[in-house]
C-alpha positions in Angstrom: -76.7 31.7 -38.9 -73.9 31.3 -41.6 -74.7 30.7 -45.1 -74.6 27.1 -45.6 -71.9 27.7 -48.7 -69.4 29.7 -46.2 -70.8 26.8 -43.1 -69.5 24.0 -45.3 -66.1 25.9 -46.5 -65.0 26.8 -42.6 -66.1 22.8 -41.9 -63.5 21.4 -44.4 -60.6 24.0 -43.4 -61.2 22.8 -39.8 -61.2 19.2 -41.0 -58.0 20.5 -43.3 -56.0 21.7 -40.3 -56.7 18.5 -38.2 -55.8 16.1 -40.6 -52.4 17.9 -41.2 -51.6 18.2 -37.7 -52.8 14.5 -37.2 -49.5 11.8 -36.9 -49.3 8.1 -37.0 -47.9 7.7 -33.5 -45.8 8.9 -31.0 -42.9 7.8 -29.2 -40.7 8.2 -25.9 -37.3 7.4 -25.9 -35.6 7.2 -22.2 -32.3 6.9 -21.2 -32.2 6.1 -17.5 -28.7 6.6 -15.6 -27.7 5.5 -12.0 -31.6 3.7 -11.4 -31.7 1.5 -8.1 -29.3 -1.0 -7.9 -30.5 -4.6 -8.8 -33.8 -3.5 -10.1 -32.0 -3.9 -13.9 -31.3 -7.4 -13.2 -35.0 -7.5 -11.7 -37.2 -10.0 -14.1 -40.0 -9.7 -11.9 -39.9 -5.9 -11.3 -39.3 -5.3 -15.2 -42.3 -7.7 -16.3 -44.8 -5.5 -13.1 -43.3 -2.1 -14.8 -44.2 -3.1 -18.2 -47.6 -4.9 -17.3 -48.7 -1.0 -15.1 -47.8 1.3 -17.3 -49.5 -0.1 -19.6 -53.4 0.3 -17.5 -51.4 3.9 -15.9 -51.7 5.2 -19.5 -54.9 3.9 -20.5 -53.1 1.6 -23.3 -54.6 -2.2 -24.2 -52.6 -4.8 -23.8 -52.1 -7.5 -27.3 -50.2 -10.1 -24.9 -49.1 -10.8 -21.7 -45.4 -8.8 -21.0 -42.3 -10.8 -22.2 -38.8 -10.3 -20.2 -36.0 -12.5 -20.6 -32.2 -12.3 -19.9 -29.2 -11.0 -22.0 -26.9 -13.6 -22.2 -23.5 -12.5 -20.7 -21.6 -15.2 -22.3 -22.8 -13.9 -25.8 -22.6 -10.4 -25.1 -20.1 -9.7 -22.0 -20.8 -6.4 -20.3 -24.2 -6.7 -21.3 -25.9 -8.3 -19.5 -29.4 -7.4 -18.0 -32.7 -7.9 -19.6 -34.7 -7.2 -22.5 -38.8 -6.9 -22.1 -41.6 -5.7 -24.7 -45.3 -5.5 -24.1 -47.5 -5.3 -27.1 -50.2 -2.9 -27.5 -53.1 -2.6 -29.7 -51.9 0.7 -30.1 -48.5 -0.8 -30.4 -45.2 -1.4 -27.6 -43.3 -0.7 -24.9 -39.7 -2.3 -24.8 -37.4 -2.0 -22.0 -33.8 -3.2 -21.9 -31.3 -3.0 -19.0 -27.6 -3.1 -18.2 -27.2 -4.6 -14.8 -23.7 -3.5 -14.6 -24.2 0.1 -15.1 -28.0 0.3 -13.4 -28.9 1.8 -17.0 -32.2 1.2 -18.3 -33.6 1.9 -21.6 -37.2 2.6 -22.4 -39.5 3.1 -25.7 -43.1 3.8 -25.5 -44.7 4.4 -29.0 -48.2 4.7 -29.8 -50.9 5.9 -32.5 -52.8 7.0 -29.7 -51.1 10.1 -27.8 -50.3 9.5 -24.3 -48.8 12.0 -21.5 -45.2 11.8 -21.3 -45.1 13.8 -18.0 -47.3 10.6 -16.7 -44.4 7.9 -18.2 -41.6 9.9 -16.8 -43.4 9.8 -13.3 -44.0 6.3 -13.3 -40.3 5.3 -14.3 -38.9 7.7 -11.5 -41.5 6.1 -9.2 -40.2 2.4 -10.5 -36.8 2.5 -10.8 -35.2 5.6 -9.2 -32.9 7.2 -11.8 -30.7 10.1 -10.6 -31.0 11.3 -14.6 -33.3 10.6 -17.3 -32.5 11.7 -20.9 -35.8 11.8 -22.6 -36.7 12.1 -26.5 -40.3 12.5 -27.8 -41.1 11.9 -31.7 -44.2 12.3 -33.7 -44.3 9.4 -36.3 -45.6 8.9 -39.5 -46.3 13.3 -40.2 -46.8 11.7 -43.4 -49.2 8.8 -43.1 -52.5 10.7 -43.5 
């Protein structure tokens, strides 16, 4: 058994070491080129993606998934929709281009989540020949 002097100081250098490796949040950034055709123009396929990734990676859901239409009038060659789910943890956004079968994804959360498990289920649900993918750590700062 440790002294209780030299039990306390390796305590609060653990404690130390967690706290500075300890972020705000995380977030995925995906760039998805050539997905299925039509699924960008899709509402009711976007607002199912948004609404099951959310339970795939164990996340809590704020609201009910909002997808709505670019208008093409307003913004001519990009058209295709825009959808966010908020999370108690915080969101997932989505946008597509219709005329380019590109989607655009953003998961960030203060809880960390797999992104091998995210990059699955978006191959699964829209089929992208290639997905560029960033990760961040948010907030190094915050604590």
């Amino acid at each position: 058994m440790l002294p209780r002097k030299i039990y306390k100081s390796l305590i609060n250098n653990q404690i130390m070491a967690a706290k500075k490796k300890h972020v705000f949040g995380y977030e995925l950034l995906l760039d998805c080129y050539g997905c299925t055709p039509r699924v960008c123009n899709d509402i009711n396929h976007c607002y199912s993606f948004l609404d099951n990734l959310v339970k795939f990676i164990g996340m809590e859901k704020q609201e009910e998934p909002n997808v709505f239409r670019t208008d093409r009038k307003r913004f001519p060659g990009k058209d295709g929709l825009s959808g966010w789910v908020p999370l108690a943890q915080s969101s997932i956004v989505i946008h597509t281009l219709s005329k380019h079968d590109f989607i655009s994804i953003d998961v960030y959360s203060c809880l960390k989540f797999s992104n091998k498990k995210v990059i699955g289920f978006v191959r699964k649900y829209f089929k992208p020949k290639r997905i560029e993918m960033q990760s961040l750590e948010r907030g190094k700062h915050y604590y």
